[in-house]
C-alpha positions in Angstrom: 6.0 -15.7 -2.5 7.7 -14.5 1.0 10.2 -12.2 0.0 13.1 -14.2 1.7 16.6 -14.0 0.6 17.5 -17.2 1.3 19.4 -19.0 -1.2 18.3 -22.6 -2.5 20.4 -25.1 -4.3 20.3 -25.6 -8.1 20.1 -29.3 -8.9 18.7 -29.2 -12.7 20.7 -32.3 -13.1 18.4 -34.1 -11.4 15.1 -35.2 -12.4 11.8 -35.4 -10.4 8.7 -36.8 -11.0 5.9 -35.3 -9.2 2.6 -37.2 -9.6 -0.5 -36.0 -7.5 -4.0 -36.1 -8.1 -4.7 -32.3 -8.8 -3.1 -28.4 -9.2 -5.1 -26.1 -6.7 -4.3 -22.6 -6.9 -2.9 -22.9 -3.1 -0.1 -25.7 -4.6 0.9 -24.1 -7.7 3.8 -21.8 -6.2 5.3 -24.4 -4.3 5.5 -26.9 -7.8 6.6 -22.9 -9.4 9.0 -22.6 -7.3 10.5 -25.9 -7.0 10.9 -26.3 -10.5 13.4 -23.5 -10.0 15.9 -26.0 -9.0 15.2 -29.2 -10.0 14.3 -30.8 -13.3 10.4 -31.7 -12.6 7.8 -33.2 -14.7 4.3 -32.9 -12.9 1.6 -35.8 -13.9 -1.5 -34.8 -12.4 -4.3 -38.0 -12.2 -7.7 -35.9 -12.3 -8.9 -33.0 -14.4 -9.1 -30.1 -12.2 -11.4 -27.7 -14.5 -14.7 -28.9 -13.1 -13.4 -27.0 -10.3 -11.9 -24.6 -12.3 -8.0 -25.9 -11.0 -6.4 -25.7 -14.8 -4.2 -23.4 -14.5 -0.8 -24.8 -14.4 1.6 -21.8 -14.9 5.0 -22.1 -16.1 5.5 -26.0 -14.6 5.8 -28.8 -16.9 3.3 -31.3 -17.1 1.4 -34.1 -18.1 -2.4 -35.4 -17.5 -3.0 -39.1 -16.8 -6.5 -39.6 -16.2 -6.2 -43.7 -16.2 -3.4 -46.1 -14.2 -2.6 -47.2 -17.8 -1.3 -44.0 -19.2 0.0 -43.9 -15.7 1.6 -46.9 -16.3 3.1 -46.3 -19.6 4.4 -42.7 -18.6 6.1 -43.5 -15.7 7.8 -46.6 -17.0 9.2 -44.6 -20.1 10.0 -41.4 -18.6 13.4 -40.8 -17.4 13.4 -39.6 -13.7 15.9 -39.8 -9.9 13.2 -39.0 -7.7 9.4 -40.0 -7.5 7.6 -37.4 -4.9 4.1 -38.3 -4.7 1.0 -38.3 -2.0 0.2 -41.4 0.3 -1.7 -43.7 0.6 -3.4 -43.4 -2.7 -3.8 -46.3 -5.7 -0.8 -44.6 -8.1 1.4 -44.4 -4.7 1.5 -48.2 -4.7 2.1 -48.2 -8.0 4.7 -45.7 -8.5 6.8 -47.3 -5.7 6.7 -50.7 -7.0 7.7 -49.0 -10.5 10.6 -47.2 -8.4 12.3 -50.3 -7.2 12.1 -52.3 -10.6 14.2 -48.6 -12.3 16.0 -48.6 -9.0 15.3 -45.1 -8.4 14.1 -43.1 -5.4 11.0 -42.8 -3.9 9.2 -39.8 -1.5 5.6 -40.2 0.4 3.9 -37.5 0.6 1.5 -38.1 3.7 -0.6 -35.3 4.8 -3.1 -38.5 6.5 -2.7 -38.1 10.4 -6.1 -40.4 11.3 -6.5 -44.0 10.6 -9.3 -44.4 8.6 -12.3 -46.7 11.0 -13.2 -49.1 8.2 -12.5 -52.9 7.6 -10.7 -52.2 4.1 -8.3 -49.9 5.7 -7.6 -52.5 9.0 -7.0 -55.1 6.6 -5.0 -52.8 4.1 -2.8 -51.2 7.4 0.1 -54.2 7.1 0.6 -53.4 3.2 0.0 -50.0 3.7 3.0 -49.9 6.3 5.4 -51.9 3.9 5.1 -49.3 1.8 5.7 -46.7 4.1 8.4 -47.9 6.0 10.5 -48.9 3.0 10.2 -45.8 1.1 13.0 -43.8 1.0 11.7 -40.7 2.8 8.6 -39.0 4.1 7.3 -35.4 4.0 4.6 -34.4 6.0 3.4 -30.8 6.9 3.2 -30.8 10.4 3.4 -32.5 14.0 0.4 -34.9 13.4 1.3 -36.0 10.8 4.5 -37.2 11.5 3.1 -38.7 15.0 1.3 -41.0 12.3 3.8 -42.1 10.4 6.3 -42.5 13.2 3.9 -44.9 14.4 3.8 -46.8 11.2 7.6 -47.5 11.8 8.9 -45.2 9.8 12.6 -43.7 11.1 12.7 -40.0 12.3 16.0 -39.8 10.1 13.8 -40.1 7.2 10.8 -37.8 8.2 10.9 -34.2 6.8 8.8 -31.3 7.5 7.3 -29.4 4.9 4.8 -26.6 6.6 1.5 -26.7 4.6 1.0 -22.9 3.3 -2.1 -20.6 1.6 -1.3 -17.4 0.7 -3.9 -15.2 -0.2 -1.9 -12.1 -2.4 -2.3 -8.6 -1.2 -3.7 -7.3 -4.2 -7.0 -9.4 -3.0 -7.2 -7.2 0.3 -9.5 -4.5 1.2 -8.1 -1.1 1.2 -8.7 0.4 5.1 -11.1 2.7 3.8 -13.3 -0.2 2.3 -12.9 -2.0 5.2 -13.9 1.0 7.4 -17.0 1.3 5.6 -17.9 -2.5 5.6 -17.6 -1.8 9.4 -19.9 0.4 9.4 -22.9 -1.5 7.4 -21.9 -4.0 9.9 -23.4 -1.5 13.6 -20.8 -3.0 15.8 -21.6 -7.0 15.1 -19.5 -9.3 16.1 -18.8 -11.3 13.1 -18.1 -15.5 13.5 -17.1 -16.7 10.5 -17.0 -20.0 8.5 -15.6 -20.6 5.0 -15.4 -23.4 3.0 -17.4 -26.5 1.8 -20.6 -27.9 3.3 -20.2 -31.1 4.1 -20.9 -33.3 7.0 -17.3 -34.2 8.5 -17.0 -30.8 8.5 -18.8 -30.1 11.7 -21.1 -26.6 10.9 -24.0 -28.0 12.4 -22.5 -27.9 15.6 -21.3 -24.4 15.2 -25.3 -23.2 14.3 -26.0 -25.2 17.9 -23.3 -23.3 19.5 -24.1 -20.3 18.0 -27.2 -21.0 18.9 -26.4 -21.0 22.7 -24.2 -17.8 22.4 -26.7 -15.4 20.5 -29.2 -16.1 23.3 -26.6 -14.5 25.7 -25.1 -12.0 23.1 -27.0 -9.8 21.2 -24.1 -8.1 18.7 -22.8 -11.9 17.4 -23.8 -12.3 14.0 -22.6 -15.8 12.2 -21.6 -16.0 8.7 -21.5 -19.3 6.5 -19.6 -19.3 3.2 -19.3 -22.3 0.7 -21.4 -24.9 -0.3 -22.2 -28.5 -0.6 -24.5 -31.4 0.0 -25.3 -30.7 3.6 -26.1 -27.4 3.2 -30.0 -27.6 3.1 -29.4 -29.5 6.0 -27.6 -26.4 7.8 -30.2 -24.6 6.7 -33.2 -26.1 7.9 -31.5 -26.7 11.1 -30.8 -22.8 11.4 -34.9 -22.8 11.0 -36.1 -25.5 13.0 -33.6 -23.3 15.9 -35.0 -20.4 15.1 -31.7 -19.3 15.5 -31.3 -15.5 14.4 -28.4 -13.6 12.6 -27.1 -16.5 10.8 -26.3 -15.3 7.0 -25.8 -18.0 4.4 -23.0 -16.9 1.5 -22.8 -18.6 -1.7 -18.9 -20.3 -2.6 -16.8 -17.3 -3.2 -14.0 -16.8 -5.7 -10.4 -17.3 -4.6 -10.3 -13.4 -4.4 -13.3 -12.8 -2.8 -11.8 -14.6 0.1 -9.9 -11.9 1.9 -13.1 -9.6 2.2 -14.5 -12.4 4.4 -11.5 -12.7 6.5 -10.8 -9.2 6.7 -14.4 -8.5 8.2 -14.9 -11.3 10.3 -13.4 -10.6 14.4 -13.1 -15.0 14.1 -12.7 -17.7 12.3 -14.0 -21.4 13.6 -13.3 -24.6 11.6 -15.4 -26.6 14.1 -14.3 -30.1 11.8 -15.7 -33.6 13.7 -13.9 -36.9 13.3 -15.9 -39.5 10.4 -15.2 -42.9 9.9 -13.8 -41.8 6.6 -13.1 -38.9 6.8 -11.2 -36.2 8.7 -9.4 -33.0 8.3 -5.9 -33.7 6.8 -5.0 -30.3 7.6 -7.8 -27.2 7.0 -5.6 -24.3 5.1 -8.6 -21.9 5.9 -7.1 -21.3 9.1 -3.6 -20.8 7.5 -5.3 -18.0 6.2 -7.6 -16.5 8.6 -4.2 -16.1 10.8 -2.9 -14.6 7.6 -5.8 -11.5 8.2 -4.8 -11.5 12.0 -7.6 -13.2 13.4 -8.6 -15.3 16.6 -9.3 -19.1 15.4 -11.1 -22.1 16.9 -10.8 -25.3 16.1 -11.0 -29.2 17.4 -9.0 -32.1 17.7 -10.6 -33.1 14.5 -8.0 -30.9 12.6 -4.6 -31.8 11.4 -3.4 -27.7 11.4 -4.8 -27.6 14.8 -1.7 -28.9 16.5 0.9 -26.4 14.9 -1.2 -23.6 14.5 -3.3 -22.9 17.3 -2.0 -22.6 20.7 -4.9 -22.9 23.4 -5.4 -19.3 25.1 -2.8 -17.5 23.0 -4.1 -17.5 19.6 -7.6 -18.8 19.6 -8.7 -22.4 21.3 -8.5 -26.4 20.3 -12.2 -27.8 21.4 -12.9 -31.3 21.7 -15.1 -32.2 18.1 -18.6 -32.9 18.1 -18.4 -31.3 21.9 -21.5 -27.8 21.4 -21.0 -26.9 24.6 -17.4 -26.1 24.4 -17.3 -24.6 21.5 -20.3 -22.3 22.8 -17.7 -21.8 25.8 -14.3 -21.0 23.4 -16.7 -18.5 20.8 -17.9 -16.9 24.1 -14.6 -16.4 25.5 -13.7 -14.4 22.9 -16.9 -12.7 21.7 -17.3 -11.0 24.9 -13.6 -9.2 25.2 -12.8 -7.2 22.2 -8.9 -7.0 23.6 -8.6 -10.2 23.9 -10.0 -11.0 20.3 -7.3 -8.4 19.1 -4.4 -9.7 21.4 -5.2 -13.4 19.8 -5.3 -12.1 16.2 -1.9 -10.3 16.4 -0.9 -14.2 18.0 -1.9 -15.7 14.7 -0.1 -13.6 12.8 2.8 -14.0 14.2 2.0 -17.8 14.0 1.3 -18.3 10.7 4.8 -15.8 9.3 6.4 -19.6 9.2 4.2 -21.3 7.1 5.6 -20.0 3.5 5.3 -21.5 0.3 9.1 -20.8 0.5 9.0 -23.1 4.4 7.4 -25.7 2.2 9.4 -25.9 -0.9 12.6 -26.1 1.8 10.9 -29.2 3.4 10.7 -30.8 -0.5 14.3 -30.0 -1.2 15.6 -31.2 2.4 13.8 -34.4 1.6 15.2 -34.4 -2.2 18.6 -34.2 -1.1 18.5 -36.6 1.4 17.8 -39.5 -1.3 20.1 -38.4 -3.9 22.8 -38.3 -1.1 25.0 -35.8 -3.7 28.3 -35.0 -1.8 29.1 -31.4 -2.3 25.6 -30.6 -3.7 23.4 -31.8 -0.3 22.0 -28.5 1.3 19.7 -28.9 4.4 17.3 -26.2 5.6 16.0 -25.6 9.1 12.4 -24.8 9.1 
């Protein structure tokens, strides 16, 4: 957690219920931390241990794998506050629940793209009842909030709560170690991607731009971490290119993460828009800024808009778009300075996105519903 002094309310007296589909490591601080002042019961809808998320810390909490335990638990349990994601099934659910107990409800909306299907065009009017008369909105950044804003939902209600990762020091490479990683290394100049391997997340057109750029450059090495169903499909495209220096890595652990971002010189999330699909937010970049490094992303990325500034820190592409991405990776590639100058940008970027930020957002948006006079503290974030 950041070491801030700031001082937070404690409400104990009032009770939350926090129901969201899993516990990744990256979220369990921020439920840690604001169970520190609140009374909060957690009820999780999946079963996380197939991806090994089962560790749940000190919070309380429950498992409700079907809407019927759902059901039951939510209509027995005693609770002030609902906070849960949007849209999902339980949302709907838990609101209507909510206005039968007469008790408060919070959206969670980390969405910033309409979905381009028919079920979501003809869900959009129900979907925006919803929103509109809940009784406040967090969202983590400037997307986001474009979104629901355009829903209908009042600014007065909207409250920012900075999506964070923060990978603990005690996972980082000791300079010596990274020295000698350097050295294995002869001087490459390492573009790196981590996480999973999937189509809507755009890493065939970043083997076609790196394609392009290691014809020019002959010290650009690419590296691919993580896996998924569209991996053998990187990888024979890598083959049918004939595209040298392009390493495939198997999914790391959580603490294997840092020795990739600490030996990479940048970090590209190169994610493309999907009729389904797109990226809510992308947290990797949260913390390749953490390691000080350069980052490019597209327009396809939620994070992009409140963590990368064009030229300063790294560059916003246009998705699906090789050429410019060939462009932004060269940019960089070729001037060591100003690969160092952007890193030392992201880093002091990315100091503001805290789990401590976050949990501020969640408690400005808590207090704002219970509407307690002596006891309502807002933050600035």
């Amino acid at each position: 957690m950041n070491e801030s002094k700031t001082c937070f309310p404690c409400i104990k007296a009032v009770k939350i219920c926090f129901v969201t589909n899993l516990c990744p490591p990256y979220r369990l601080p921020v439920f840690q931390e604001l169970s520190k002042y609140y009374d909060v019961l957690y009820i999780f809808t999946k079963d996380g241990s197939y991806k090994g998320w089962n560790k749940y810390g000190n919070i309380r909490y429950l498992l409700c794998l079907s809407s019927i335990k759902l059901l039951i638990k939510t209509l027995e349990v005693d609770f002030d506050v609902v906070i849960t994601d949007f849209p999902t099934w339980y949302s709907v659910l838990l609101f209507v629940i909510c206005k039968m107990k007469r008790r408060k409800i919070i959206f969670w909306v980390e969405e910033w793209h309409q979905p381009k299907t028919i079920i979501r065009s003809l869900l959009t009017p129900i979907l925006r009842y919803f929103l509109v008369n809940c009784d406040a909105v967090i969202v983590p950044g400037k997307a986001a909030k474009i979104h629901v804003l355009n829903f209908g939902v009042i600014p007065s209600k909207i409250f920012r709560a900075p999506n964070a990762s923060v990978i603990a020091e005690s996972f980082k490479l000791p300079n010596d170690k990274i020295a000698e990683y350097n050295a294995k290394l002869r001087g490459n100049f390492n573009i790196l991607y981590l996480g999973r391997l999937v189509r809507y997340k755009g890493a065939d057109y970043l083997i076609k731009a790196f394609y392009i750029l290691r014809r020019e450059m002959q010290n650009v090495r690419l590296i691919i971490v993580g896996n998924g169903d569209f991996k053998y499909e990187l990888m024979q495209l890598v083959q049918e290119l004939n595209v040298p220096d392009v390493k495939f890595v198997e999914k790391c652990k959580d603490e294997e993460r840092a020795i990739y971002y600490q030996m990479c010189d940048l970090f590209v999330l190169p994610s493309i828009w999907q009729k389904k699909y797109c990226e809510a937010w992308g947290l990797v970049l949260n913390e390749a800024m953490q390691f000080s490094k350069p980052v490019i992303t597209t327009d396809a990325v939620g994070a992009a808009y409140d963590l990368v500034k064009n030229g300063v820190n790294g560059f916003i592409v246009k998705n699906g778009d090789v050429e410019a991405l060939y462009r932004a990776m060269r940019e960089i590639a070729k001037s060591p300075r100003l690969a160092e100058f952007m890193g030392e940008q992201s880093r002091n970027i990315i100091k503001n996105f805290t789990y401590e930020n976050m949990v501020k957002g969640f408690i400005n948006a808590i207090n704002f519903v219970i509407k307690q006079v002596g006891r309502r503290v807002h933050y600035d974030i």
